[in-house]
N, C-alpha and C positions, 0 to 999 in steps of 0.2 A: 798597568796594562794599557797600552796603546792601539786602538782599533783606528786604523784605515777602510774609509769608507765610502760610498757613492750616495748620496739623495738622488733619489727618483720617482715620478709619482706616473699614475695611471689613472684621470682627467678629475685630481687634485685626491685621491686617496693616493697617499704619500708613503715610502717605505724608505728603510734604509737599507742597501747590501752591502755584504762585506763578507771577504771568506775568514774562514771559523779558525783561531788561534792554534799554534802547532801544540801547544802546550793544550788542548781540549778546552780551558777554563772560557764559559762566556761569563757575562754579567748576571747578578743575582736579582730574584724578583725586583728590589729596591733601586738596581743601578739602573737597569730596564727603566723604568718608571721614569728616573731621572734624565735618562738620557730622553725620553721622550716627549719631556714636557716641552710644550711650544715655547715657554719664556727662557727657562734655564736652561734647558740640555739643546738635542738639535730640532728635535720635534716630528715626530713621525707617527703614522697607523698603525704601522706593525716592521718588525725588523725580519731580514732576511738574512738565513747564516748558510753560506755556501761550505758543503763536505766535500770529501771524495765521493767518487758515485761509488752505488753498494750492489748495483746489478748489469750486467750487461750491455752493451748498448746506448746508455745514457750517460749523458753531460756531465752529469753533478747529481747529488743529493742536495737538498734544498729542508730549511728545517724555519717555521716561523714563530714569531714571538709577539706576541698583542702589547700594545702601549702598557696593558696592567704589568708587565710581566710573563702573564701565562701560554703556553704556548698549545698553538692549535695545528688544525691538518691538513688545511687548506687557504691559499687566495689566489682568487683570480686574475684581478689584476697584478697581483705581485708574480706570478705566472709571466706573465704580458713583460712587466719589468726587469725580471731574468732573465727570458728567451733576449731580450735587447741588449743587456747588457752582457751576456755571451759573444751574441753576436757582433758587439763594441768589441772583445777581448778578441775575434777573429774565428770564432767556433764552429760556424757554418764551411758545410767544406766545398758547397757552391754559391757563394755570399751575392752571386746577382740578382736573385729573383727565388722567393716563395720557397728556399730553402729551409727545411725543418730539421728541429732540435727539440731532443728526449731527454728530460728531466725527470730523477726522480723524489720521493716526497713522502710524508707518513703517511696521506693517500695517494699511493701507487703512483705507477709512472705517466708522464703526463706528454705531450708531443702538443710543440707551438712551430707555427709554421711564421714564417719572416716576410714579411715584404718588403720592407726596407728597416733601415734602423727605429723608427717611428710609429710601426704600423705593424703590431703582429695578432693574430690568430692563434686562438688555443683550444684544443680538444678537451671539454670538461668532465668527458663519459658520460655514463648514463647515470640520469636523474634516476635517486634509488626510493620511494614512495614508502618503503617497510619502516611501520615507525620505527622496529628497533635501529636499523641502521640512525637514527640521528643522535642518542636514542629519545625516540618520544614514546609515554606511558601512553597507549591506548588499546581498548580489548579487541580489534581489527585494522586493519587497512580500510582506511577512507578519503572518499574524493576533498569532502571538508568534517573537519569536527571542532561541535563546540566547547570552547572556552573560557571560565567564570576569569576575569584579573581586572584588578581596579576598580571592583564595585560595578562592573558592563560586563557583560557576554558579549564576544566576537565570535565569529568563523574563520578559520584560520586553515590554509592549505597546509599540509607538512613534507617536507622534502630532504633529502640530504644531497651535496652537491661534495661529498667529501667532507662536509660538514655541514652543521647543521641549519637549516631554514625553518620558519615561518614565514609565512606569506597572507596579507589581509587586504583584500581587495576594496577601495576606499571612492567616496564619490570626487576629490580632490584631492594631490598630494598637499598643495599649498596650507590646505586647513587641517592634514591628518593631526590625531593627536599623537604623535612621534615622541615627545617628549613626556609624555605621561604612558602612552603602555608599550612603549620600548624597552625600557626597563625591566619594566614589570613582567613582559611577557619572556624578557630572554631570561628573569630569573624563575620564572613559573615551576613548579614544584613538578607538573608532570615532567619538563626537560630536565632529566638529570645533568648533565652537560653544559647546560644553561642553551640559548639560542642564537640566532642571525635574526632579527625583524626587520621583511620588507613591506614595506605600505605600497600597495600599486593601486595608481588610476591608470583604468584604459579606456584610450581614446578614438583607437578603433580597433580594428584586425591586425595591422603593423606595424602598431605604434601602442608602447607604454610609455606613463611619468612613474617614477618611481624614489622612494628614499628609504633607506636601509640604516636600521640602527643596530650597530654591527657589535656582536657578544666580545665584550672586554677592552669596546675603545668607545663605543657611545656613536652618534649618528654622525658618517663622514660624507665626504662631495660625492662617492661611487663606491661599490662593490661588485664586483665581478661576479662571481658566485652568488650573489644576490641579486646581480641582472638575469643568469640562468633559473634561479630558483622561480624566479618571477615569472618567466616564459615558461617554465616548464609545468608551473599550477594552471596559469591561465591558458594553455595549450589543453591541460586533462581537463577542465570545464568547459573547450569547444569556444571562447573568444578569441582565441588569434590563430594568424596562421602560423606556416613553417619559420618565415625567418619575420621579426620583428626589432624594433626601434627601440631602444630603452633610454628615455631621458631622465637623468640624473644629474643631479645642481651640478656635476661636474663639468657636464659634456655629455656625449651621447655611444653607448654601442650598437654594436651589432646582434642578436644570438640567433644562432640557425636549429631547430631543430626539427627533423623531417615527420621524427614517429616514435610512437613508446619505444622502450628497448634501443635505440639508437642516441648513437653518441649526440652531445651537444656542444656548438661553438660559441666562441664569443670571438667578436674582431673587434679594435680599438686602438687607440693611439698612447704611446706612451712617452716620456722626455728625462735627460738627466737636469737634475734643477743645479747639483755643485756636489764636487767632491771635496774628500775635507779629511781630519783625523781628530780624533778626540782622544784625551787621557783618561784611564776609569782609573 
């Protein structure tokens, strides 16, 4: 099997797209893996498999694949990297300005607005707080609950942004312990599912630092849905305002959000790094 493909990242979490073989067959858990190692294969976050679209209305079906193999429901910035590279394929039907395109997804349908090739906007919906939506084991809805992993009790916000979040508000991203309960908390026995952990310092009202160690690739330069998850906890604790700053080792977004119940945006930059094919 020969996949033709695009690398593309979104401010250095890295994907690959490529539409999905006529014959249906993708790669198995193993090839996945392979292909994704940074020395051997091509290297990438997560892969993106372009469908026919399955509703009305929209571009494409969109289907993602984690560096493990396993395949989940949502990314943000892979969002950000599809609306572009449609947009490269010519899919906007007024390609001068702030033209939108409707993708859909295992989490519903999604609407990224364009502003030029480089720079799009995407509509994340509304942050869903009910633990089961992530799902997270808890006996209520709560603004934070606590945590026993790693031998430490944390406080941890819970959200789903079409997938699933943690979020733990830290006095420094520089010194968070990332590497010891990132792990630990995306495999935590309450998340059935496993998690997203983001670590946020905030540094004021309109500005986070943030790092996210993202469930089945380990901690990458940005997540998209982990910059909303992050605004959207620190928003229901009353520290930030509507629209904030989220700096990630990558580069920095945008995320706007006005009010509970209302949708959430994220704006950001996106680039094709080289297209390429590979033999599986």
């Amino acid at each position: 099997m020969q996949l033709e493909f695009t690398k593309m990242h979104g401010l250095g979490n890295d994907f690959i797209v490529f539409d999905a073989p006529k014959d249906g067959h993708l790669p198995t858990v193993e090839q996945w893996r392979a292909l994704a190692a940074r020395h051997t294969g091509i290297g990438f976050d997560q892969a993106l498999v372009l469908e026919p679209p399955r509703r009305s209305g929209t571009q494409v079906y969109y289907r993602i694949f984690n560096a493990d193999g396993g395949e989940v429901e949502q990314c943000g910035n892979g969002v950000r990297c599809l609306a572009s590279f449609l947009h490269r394929r010519g899919a906007l039907s007024n390609p001068g300005g702030d033209g939108e395109i409707v993708l859909d997804s295992p989490a519903g349908a999604i609407r990224a607005r364009v502003h030029d090739a480089n720079l799009i906007s995407v509509d994340m919906g509304v942050p869903n707080f009910d633990p089961k939506s992530l799902p997270f084991e808890a006996s209520s809805e709560a603004h934070v609950y606590p945590l026993s992993v790693a031998g430490t009790e944390v406080e941890i916000g819970a959200v789903s942004m079409g997938n699933p979040h943690a979020v733990l508000t830290v006095t420094s991203v520089a010194s968070a312990p990332v590497d010891r309960l990132g792990p630990a908390i995306e495999r935590h026995p309450r998340f059935p599912k496993r998690v997203n952990v983001g670590f946020m310092e905030v540094v004021d009202r309109a500005h986070i630092k943030l790092r996210v160690f993202e469930r089945g690739v380990g901690e990458t330069l940005a997540c998209g849905t982990g910059a909303c998850a992050a605004v959207a906890v620190g928003r229901r604790h009353w520290r930030l305002d509507a629209t904030v700053e989220v700096e990630l080792p990558g580069g920095k977004l945008e995320i706007t959000w006005s009010a509970p119940g209302e949708h959430i945006w994220m704006k950001g930059p996106t680039a094709v790094s080289f297209t390429g094919h590979v033999e599986i």
